[in-house]
C-alpha positions as CSV (number, residue, x, y, z in Angstrom):
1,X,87.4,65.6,184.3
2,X,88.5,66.0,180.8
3,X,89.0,62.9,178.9
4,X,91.8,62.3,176.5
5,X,90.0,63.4,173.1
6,X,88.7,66.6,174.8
7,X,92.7,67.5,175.2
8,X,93.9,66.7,171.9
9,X,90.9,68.7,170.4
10,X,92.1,71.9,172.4
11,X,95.4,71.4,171.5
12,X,94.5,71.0,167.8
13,X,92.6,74.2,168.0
14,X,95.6,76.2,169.6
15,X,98.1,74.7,167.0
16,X,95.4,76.0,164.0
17,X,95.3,79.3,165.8
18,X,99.0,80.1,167.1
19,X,100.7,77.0,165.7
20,X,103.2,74.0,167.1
21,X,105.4,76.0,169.0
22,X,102.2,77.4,171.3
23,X,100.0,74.6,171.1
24,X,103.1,72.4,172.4
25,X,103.3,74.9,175.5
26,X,99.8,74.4,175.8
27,X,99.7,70.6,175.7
28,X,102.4,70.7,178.2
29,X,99.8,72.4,180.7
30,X,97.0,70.4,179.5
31,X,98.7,67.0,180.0
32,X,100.7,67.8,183.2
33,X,98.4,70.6,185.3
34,X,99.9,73.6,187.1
35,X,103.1,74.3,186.8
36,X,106.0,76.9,187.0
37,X,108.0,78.4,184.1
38,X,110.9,76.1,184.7
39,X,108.7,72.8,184.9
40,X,107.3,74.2,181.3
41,X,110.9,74.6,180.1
42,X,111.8,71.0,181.0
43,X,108.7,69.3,180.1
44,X,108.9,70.9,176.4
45,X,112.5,70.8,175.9
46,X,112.6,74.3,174.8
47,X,114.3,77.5,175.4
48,X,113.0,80.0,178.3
49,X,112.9,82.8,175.8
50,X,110.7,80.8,173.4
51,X,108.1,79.6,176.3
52,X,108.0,83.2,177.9
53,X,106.2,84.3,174.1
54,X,104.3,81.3,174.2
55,X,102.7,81.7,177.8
56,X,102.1,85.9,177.1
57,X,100.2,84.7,173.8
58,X,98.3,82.0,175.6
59,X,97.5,84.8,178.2
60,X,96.9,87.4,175.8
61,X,93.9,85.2,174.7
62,X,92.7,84.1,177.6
63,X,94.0,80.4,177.4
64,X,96.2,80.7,180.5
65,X,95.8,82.3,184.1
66,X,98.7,83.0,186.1
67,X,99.1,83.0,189.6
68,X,101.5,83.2,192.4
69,X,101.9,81.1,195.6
70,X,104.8,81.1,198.3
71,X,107.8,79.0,197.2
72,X,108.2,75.9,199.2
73,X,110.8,76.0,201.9
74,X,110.7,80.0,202.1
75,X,108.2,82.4,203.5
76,X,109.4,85.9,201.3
77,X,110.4,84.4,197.9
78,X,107.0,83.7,195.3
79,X,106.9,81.7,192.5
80,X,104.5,82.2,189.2
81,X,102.6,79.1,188.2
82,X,100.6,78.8,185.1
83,X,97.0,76.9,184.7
84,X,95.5,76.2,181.2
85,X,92.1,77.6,180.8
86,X,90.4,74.0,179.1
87,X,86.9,76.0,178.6
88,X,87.9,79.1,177.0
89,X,90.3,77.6,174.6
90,X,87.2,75.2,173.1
91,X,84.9,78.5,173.2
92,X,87.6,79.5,170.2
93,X,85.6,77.4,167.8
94,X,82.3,79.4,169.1
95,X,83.5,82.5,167.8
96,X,81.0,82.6,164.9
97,X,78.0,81.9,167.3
98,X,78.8,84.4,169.4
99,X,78.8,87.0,167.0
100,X,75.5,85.9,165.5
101,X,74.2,87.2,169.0
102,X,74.5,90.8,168.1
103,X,71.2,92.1,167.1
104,X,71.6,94.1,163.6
105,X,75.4,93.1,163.1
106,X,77.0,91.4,159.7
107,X,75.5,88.0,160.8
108,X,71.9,89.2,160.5
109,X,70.2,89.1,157.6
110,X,71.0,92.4,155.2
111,X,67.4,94.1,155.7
112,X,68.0,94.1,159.3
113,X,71.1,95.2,159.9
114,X,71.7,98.4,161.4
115,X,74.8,101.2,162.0
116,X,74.5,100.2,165.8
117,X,75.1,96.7,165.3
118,X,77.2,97.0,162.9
119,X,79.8,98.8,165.3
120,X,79.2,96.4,168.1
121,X,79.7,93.3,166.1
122,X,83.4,94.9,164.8
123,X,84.1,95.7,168.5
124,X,83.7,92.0,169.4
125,X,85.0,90.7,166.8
126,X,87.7,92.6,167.5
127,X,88.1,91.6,170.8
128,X,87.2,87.8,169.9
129,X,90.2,87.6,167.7
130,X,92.7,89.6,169.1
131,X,92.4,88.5,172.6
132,X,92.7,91.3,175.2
133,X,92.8,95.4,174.5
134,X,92.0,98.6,175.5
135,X,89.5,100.7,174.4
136,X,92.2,102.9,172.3
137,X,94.1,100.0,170.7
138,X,90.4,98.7,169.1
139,X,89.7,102.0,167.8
140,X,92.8,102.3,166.7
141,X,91.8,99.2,164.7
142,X,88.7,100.7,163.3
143,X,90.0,103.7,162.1
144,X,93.2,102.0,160.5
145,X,90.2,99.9,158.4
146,X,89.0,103.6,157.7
147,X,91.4,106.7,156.5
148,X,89.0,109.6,157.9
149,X,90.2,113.1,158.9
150,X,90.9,114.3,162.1
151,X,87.5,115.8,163.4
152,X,85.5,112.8,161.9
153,X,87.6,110.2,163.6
154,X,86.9,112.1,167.1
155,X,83.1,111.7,166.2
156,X,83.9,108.4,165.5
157,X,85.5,107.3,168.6
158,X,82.5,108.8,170.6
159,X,80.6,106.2,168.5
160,X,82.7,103.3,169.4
161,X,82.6,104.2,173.1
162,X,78.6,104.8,172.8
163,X,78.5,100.8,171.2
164,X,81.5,99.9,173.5
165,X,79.3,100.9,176.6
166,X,76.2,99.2,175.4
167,X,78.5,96.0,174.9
168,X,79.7,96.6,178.9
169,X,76.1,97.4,179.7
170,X,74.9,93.9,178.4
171,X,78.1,92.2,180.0
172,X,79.3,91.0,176.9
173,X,82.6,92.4,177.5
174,X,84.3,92.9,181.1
175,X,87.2,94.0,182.5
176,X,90.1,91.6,182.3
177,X,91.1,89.5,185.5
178,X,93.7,90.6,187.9
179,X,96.9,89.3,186.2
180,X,98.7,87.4,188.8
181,X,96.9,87.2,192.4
182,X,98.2,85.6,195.0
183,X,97.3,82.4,196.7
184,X,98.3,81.5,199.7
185,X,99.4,77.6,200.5
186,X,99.2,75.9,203.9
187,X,102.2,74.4,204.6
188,X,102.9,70.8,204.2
189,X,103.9,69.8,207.6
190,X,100.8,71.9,208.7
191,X,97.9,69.6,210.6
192,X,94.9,69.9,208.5
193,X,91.7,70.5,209.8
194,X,89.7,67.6,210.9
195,X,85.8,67.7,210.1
196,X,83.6,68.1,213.5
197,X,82.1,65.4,214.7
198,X,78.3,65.9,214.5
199,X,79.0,68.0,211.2
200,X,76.3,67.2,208.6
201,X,77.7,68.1,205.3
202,X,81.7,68.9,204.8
203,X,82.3,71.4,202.5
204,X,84.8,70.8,199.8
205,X,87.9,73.0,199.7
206,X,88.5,74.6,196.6
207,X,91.2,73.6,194.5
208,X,94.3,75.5,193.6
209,X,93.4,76.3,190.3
210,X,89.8,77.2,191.4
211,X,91.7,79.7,194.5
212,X,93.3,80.8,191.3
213,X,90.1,82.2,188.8
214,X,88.4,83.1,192.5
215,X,91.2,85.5,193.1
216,X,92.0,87.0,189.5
217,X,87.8,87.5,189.4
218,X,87.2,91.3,189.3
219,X,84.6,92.6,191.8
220,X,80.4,92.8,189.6
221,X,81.1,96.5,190.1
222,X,84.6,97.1,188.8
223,X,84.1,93.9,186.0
224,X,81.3,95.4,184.6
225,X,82.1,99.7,184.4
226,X,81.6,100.9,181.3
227,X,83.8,103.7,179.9
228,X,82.8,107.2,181.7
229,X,82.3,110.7,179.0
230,X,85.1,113.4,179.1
231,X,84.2,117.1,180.2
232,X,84.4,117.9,176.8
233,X,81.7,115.5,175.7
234,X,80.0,116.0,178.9
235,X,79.5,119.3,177.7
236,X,78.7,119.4,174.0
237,X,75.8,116.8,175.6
238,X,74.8,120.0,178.2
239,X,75.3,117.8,181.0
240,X,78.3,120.5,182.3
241,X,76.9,123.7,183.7
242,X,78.8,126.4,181.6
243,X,78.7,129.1,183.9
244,X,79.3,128.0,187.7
245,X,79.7,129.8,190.5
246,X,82.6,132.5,191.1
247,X,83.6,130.2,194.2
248,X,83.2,127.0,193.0
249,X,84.8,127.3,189.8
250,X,88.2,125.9,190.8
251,X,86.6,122.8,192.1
252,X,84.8,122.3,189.1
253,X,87.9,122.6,187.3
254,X,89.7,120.1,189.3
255,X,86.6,117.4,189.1
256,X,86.8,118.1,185.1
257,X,90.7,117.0,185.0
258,X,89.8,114.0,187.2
259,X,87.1,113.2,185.0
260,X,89.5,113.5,182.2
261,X,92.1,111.1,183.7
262,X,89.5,108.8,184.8
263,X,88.4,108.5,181.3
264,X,91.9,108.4,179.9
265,X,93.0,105.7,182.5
266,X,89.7,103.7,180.7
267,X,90.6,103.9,177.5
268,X,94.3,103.7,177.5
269,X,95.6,101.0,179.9
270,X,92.5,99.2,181.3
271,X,92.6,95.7,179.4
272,X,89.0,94.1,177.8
273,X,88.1,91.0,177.0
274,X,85.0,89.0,175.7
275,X,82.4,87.6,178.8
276,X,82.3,84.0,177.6
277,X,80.0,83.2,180.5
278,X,77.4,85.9,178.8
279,X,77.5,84.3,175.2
280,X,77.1,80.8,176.6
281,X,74.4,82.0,178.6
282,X,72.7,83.6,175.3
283,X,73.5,80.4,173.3
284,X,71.7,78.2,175.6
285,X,69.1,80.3,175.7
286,X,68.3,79.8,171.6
287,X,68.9,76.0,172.4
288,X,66.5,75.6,175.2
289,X,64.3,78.2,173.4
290,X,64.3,76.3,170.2
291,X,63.3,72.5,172.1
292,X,60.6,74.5,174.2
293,X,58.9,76.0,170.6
294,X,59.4,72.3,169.2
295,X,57.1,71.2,171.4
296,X,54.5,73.7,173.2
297,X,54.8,76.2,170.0
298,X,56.7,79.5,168.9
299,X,55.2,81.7,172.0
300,X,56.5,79.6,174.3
301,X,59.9,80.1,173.2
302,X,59.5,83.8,172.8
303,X,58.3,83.6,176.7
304,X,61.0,81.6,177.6
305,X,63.8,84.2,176.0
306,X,62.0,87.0,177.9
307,X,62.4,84.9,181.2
308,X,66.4,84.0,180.6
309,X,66.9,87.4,179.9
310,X,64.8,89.2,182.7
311,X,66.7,86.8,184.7
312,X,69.1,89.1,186.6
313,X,71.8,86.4,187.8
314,X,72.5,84.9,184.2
315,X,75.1,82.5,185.5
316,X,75.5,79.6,183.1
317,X,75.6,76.4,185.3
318,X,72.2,77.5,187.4
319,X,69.6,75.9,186.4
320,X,67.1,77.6,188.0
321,X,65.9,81.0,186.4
322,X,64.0,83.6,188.5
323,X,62.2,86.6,186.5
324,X,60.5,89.2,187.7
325,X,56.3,89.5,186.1
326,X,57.3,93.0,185.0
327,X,60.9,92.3,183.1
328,X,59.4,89.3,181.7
329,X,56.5,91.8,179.9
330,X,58.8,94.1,179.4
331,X,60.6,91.9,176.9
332,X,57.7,90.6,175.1
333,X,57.3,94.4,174.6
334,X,53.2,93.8,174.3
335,X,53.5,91.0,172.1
336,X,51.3,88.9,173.7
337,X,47.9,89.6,176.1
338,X,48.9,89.1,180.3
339,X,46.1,86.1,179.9
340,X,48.6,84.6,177.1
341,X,51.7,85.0,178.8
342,X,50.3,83.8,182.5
343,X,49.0,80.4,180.4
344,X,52.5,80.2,178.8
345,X,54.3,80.1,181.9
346,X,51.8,77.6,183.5
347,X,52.7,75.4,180.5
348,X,56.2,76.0,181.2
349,X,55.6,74.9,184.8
350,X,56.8,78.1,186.3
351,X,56.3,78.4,190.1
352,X,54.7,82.0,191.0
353,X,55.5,84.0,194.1
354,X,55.4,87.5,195.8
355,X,58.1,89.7,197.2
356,X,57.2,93.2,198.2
357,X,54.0,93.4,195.8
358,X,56.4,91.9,193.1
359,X,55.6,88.6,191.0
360,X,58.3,86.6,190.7
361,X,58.3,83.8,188.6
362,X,61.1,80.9,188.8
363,X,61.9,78.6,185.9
364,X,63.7,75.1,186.1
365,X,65.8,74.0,183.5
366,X,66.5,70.8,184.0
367,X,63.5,69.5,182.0
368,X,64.1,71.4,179.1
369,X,68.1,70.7,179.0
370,X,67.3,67.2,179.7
371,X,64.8,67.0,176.8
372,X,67.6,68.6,174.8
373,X,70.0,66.3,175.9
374,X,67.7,62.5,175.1
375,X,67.3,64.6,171.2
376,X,70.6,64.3,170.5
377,X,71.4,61.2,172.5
378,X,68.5,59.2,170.7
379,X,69.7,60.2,167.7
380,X,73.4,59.2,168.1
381,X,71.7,55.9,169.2
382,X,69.4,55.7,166.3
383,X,72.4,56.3,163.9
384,X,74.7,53.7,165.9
385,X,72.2,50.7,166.9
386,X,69.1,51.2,164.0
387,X,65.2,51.3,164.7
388,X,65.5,48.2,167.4
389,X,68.3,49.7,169.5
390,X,66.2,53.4,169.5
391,X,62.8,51.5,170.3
392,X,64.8,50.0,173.5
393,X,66.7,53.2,174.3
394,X,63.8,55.0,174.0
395,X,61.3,52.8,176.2
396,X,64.4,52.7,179.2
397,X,65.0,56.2,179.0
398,X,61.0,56.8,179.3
399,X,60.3,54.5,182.2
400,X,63.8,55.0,184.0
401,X,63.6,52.1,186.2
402,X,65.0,48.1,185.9
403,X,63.0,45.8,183.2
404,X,63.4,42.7,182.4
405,X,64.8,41.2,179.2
406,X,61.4,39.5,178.6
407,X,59.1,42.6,179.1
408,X,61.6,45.2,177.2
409,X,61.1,42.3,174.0
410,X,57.1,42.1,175.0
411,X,57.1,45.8,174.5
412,X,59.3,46.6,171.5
413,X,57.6,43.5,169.5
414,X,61.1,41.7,168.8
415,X,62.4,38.5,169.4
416,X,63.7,37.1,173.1
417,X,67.1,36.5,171.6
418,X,67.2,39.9,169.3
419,X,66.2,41.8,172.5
420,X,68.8,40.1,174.8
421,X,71.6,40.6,171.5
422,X,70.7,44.2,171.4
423,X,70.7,45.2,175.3
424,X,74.0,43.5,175.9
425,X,75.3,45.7,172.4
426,X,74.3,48.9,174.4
427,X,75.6,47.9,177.8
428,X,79.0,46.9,176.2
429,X,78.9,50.1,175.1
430,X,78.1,52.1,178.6
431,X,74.9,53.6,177.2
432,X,72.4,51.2,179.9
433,X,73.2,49.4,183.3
434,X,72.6,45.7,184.2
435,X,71.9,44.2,187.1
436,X,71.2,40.3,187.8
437,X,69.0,39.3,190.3
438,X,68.1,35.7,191.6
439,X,64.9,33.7,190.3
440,X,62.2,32.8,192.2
441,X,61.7,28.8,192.0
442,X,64.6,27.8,190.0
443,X,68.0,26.9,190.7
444,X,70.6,28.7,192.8
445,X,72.4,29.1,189.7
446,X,69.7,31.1,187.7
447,X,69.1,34.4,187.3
448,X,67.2,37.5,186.0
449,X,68.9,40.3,183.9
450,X,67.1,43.9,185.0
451,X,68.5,46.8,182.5
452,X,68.0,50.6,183.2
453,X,69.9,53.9,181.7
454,X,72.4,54.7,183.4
455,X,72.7,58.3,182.9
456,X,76.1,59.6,184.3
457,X,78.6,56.8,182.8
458,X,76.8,57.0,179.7
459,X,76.6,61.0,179.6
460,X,80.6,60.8,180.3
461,X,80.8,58.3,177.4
462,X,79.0,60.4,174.8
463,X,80.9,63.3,175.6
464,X,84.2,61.8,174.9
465,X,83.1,60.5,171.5
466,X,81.5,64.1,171.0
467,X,85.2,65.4,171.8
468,X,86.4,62.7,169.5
469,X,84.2,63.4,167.2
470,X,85.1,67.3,166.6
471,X,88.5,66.3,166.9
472,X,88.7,64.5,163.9
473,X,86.5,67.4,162.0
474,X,88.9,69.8,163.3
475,X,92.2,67.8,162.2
476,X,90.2,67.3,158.1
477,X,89.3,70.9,158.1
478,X,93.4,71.8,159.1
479,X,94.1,69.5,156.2
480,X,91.9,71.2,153.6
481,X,93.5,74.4,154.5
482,X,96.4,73.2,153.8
483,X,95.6,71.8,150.3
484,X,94.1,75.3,149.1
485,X,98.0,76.9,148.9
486,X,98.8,73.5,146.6
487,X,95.7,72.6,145.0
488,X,94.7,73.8,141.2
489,X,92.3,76.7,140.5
490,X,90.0,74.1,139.2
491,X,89.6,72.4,142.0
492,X,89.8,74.9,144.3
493,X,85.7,75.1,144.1
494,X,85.4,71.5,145.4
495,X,87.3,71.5,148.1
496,X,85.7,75.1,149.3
497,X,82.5,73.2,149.0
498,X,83.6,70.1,151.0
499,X,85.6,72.7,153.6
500,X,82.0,74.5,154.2
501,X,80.4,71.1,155.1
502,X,82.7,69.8,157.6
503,X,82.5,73.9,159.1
504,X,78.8,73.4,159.0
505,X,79.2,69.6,160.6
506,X,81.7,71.3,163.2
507,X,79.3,74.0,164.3
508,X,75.8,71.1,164.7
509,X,78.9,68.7,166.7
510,X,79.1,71.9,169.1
511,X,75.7,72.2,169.9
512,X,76.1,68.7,171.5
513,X,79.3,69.8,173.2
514,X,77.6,72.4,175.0
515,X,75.1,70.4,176.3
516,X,77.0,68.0,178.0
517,X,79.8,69.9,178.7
518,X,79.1,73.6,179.1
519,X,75.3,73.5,180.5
């Protein structure tokens, strides 16, 4: 459940992005749920025209997901409802991280940037900031950067769909939901189904919105086909025999123009968009990666990238990671000896196994994300509540169990009454968990304080100051823009300088975000 702050910070990015008009629409959806073009038009208080542009931006980019169920009180008659897309309208502030994921592109350093990556990093980018197009309408945008003749700008555009396909290929860019599937609603009156008696586990229906992204989600197949080579290309490649058969050279005609339309069909009306679920995947990768060569070195993080990517599911909320023995080595690409690797993954705790003469190698997460996780939250902690607050996060977090007041200030060498001032600072504040227990030998009245982390409140708790947090760097960074169309040339180099800071600040704060939000 999204808390307050974590609303107002999407709305904040929307209204830096589109402005007030959309980012009120937006806010209307965020605050109130689901809900039909007229509820939007009475919520807001503005005219139907106005909140029709609003919603087909918000779509455009992948804010908003529109669906149609049966209109209550009639069995023929639909009506559109509209659902905010929370997640992808935060991912808007990832948009520089995801393009430092393409190998050779303008991110990387200048020595290793290459022609390849060059043209896949302005394809996404492309895509990242204009939302949803087809194939044609971004080159269209390339060559409009690029006056070129004719016969060039056909070489050009075999390019772009060579770098376009390699982008499909790695499922950083898909095939745009269905716009408006249907969902069919049980009646009201209708008796719902009781759960069995003798039924273990109940299985939780899904909700509306969740019916919703099921439905408008493309089949792997279709989501994922890349952009098929006309017959003319096809045949300046010699993949098209030149000289068929007297008797089958109508056929091969007729397969040509349905190749052609098939390829004109994919570049001119089927609608792209950016694979969020890929890049997140990618950028926890690098996070995980990074705490992994913190602590057992830089192979093991090299080991660990070869296992993410080998992994062939790639979804971003499993936490369990299954590699083959042969993808992982062929992603090291012989960096490393087998005996290296095989130690690596020991250290990594991998469990081993065999499926038709395969290994198969299967990593958890949880460890690493969680190690990732008690880095930042120990040094929020540390910031907030100084040396003797860490020393007693720190000792509850490593022995996750109920102490007592006395032992946590026996182990942390501080005073009884600093001890018991400082555990009742962090339980006020959510971040630990008391519970009171009778003492043995004394009066009825007396009692024992026990104090453990308790992680879910306390995880809920950070994240809404996290969300707070990158609200307010959001709102100061809006304001400096501002200020740069009234502010003198003099001191236009200062508040640049302080702009880059709070951009830099934004960017650490998301890190955070992801891991208690997105992993």
């Amino acid at each position: 459940m999204v808390g307050v702050y974590g609303k107002r910070l999407a709305k904040e990015i929307i209204s830096t992005h589109f402005g007030d008009l959309v980012a009120k629409v937006c806010n209307c959806l965020l605050q109130n749920g689901t809900l039909s073009l007229h509820e939007i038009v009475r919520y807001t208080d503005m005219p139907g025209s106005h909140v029709k542009n609003c919603l087909l931006i918000l779509i455009q980019h992948n804010c908003v997901q529109a669906f149609c169920t049966p209109r209550k009180g009639s069995t023929d008659k639909t009506v559109t409802l509209y659902m905010a897309i929370f997640d992808n309208i935060i991912n808007r502030m990832r948009f520089s991280k995801f393009l430092s994921l393409i190998k050779g592109g303008e991110l990387a350093p200048k020595e290793s940037q290459t022609k390849e990556g060059q043209c896949k990093y302005a394809l996404l980018k492309g895509i990242l900031q204009n939302g949803r197009l087809t194939f044609e309408q971004l080159v269209e945008r390339s060559i409009s950067k690029e006056q070129q003749m004719d016969q060039v700008q056909e070489k050009h555009q075999s390019e772009l769909r060579a770098c376009f396909n390699e982008l499909v290929r790695s499922h950083y860019v898909e095939r745009c939901p269905r716009p408006e599937p249907f969902i069919y609603t049980e009646p009201e009156d209708q008796p719902k189904h009781t759960k069995r008696r003798g039924a273990k586990t109940a299985v939780q229906p899904l909700s509306l919105e969740q019916q919703a992204i099921e439905a408008a989600t493309l089949a792997e197949s279709e989501r994922f086909s890349e952009i098929p080579e006309s017959s003319v290309e096809r045949a300046g490649d010699g993949i098209v025999n030149h000289s068929p058969a007297t008797g089958d050279k109508r056929k091969h005609e007729t397969l040509e123009t349905d190749l052609d339309l098939l390829v004109a069909i994919a570049e001119n009306e089927v609608l792209w968009r950016a694979n969020f679920e890929k890049l997140l995947y990618c950028l926890r990768t690098k996070i995980c990666a990074e705490n992994v060569r913190s602590r057992l070195g830089d192979d093991a993080g090299v080991v660990l990238e070869a296992i993410m990517e080998a992994d062939t599911e790639q979804k971003i909320k499993a936490t369990i990671v299954i590699a083959t023995f042969d993808g992982i080595l062929n992603n090291l690409a012989g960096s490393m000896t087998l005996d290296r690797v095989r130690t690596i993954l020991d250290e990594l705790n991998c469990k081993s196994a065999t499926d038709k003469l395969e290994a198969i190698y299967s990593l958890d997460l949880n460890a690493t994300l969680e190690a990732c996780k008690n880095d930042e939250i120990e040094a929020v902690v540390k910031a907030r509540y100084g040396d003797q607050g860490y020393k007693i996060f720190r000792l509850l977090s490593t022995k996750d169990q109920l102490i007592e007041t006395d032992r946590i200030a026996e182990i942390t060498f501080m005073e009884k009454k600093e001890a018991h001032q400082m555990l009742y600072k962090l339980w006020r504040d959510e971040f630990i968990d008391i519970k009171k227990v009778p003492s043995q030998g004394s009066g009825e009245s007396a009692s024992i304080s026990l104090w453990r982390l308790h992680r879910k409140p306390f995880y809920q708790t950070l994240l809404d100051d996290i969300f707070h947090a990158a609200l307010n760097l959001t709102v100061k960074i809006s304001q400096l823009v501002e200020k740069q169309h009234e502010i003198l040339e003099d001191d236009m180099k200062n508040l640049l300088k302080r702009k880059f800071i709070l951009q830099l600040s934004l960017l650490k704060l998301d890190d955070a975000l992801m891991l208690f939000h997105d992993f």
